[in-house]
N, C-alpha and C positions, 0 to 999 in steps of 0.2 A: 910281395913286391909288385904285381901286379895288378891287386889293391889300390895301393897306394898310386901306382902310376895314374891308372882309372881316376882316381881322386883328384890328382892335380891336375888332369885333364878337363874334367867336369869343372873343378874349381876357375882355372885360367877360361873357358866358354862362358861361364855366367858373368866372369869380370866384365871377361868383354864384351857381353850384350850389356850388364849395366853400363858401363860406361860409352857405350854406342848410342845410345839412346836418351842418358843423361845432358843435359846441356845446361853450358854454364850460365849462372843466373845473373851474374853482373862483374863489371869490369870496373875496376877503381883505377883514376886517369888524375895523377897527384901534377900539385898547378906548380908552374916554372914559375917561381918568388921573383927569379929576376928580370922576368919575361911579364910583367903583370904589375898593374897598379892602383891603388887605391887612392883616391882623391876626397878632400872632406872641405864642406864648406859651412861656417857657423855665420847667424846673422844677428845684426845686434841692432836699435834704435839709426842708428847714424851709420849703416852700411854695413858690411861684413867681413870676412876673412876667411882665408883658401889656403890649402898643403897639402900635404900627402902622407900617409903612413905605411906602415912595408906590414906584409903579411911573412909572418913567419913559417905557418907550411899549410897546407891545405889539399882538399884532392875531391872530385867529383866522382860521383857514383852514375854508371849507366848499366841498362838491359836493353839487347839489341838495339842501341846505336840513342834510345832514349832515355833522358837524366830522370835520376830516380833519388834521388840524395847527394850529398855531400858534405864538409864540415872545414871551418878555417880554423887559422890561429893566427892572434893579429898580435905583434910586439908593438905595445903602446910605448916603448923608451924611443920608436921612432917618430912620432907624432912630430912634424917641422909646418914652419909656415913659408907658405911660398910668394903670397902677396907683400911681405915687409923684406929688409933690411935692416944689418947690424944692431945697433942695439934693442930697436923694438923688436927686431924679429925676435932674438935672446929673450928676452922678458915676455913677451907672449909664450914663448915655447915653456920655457919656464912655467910659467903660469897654468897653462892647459897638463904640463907632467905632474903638478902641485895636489895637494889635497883640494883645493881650492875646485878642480876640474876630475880630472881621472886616476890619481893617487897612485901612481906609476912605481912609485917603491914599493907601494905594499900591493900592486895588483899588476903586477910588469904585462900581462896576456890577457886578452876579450877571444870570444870565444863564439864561432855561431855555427849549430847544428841544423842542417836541414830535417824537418820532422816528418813534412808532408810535400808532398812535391806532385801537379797536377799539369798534364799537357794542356795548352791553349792553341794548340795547330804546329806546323813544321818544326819550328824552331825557338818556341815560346812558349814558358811556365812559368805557372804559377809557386811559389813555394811558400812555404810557411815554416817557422825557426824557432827555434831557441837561442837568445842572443845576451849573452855575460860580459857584463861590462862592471866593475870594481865590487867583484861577487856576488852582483844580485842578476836574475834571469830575468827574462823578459821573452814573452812570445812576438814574434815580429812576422811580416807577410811582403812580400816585394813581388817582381817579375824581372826573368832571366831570360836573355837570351843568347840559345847557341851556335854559333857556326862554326861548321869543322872542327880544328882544337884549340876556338877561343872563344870565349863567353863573358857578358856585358851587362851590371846587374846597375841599377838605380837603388837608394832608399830612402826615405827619412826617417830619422831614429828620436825619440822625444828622449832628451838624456836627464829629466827629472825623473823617471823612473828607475834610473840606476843613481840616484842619490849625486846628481848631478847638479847641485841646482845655485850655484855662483851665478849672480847677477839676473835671478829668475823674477819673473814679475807675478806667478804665480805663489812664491814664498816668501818675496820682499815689496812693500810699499814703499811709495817714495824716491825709485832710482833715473825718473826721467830718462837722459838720453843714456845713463848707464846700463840700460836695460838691453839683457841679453836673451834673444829667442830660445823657445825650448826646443824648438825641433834644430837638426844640423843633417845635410845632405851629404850618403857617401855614395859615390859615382868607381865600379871596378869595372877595369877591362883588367881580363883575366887568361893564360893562356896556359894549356895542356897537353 
């Protein structure tokens, strides 16, 4: 019996130096969807077009107080246009849910991983990603910046790389002012 007691004794000390001495290695800070927004802008010959899509869930990675990772999930059945009205606006939205653009039925979620993530001073990184869009990957690189529990990222995305390529000048000859740019800008203010 006093073995045993000896034993849990010793046992419950070394707990509690590992864990006295252990420190946690990072703190995952998941993002308020409704607190946060994504803005996306595509340009085309004769001017461009603007909306907004909703992130479905997401969450940032920190160690002591600095981002070290993170990962979204973006429901593309939300993808609207915010620059048109009734029936164009319909028929564009249409159009970008369509095979034509982002194939929303057969790929409803994009997906972007932080892979590498590098501090540029107080509040500013660099990351590097992995980013799925109508299930092809794609490595991608932007800069984030954090304050407090909100963070602000820019990027441009070339969406002929994810087999995007309606109204490309790169895979169609011919389309004058129908021609639509391959890169398109998404702009998150993001909050956690």
């Amino acid at each position: 019996m006093k073995n045993s007691i000896k034993n849990i004794v010793k046992l419950v000390i070394v707990a509690f130096m590992i864990f006295s001495f252990t420190t946690v290695e990072g703190e995952k800070k998941d993002i308020k969807v409704d607190n946060s927004t994504i803005v996306w802008k595509g340009y085309k010959v004769t001017g461009s077009h603007a909306g907004v899509i909703s992130i479905k869930s997401g969450h940032l990675n920190f160690t002591k107080e600095k981002l070290t990772g993170g990962r979204f999930e973006i429901d593309m059945s939300t993808i609207s246009v915010t620059d048109l009205e009734g029936e164009y606006k319909g028929q564009l939205e249409g159009h970008l849910k369509s095979n034509d653009f982002f194939g929303v039925e057969k790929f409803p979620t994009a997906t972007l991983l932080f892979t590498q993530v590098k501090s540029l001073g107080k509040n500013s990184y660099d990351v590097a990603g992995d980013l799925t869009i109508k299930g092809k990957t794609e490595r991608v690189s932007f800069n984030i910046s954090v304050y407090g529990s909100k963070a602000s990222v820019a990027l441009k995305i070339d969406r002929t790389k994810f087999d995007v390529k309606y109204g490309s000048t790169s895979f169609f000859d011919g389309l004058k002012d129908k021609a639509i740019y391959d890169e398109f800008d998404l702009v998150a203010d993001l909050e956690f």
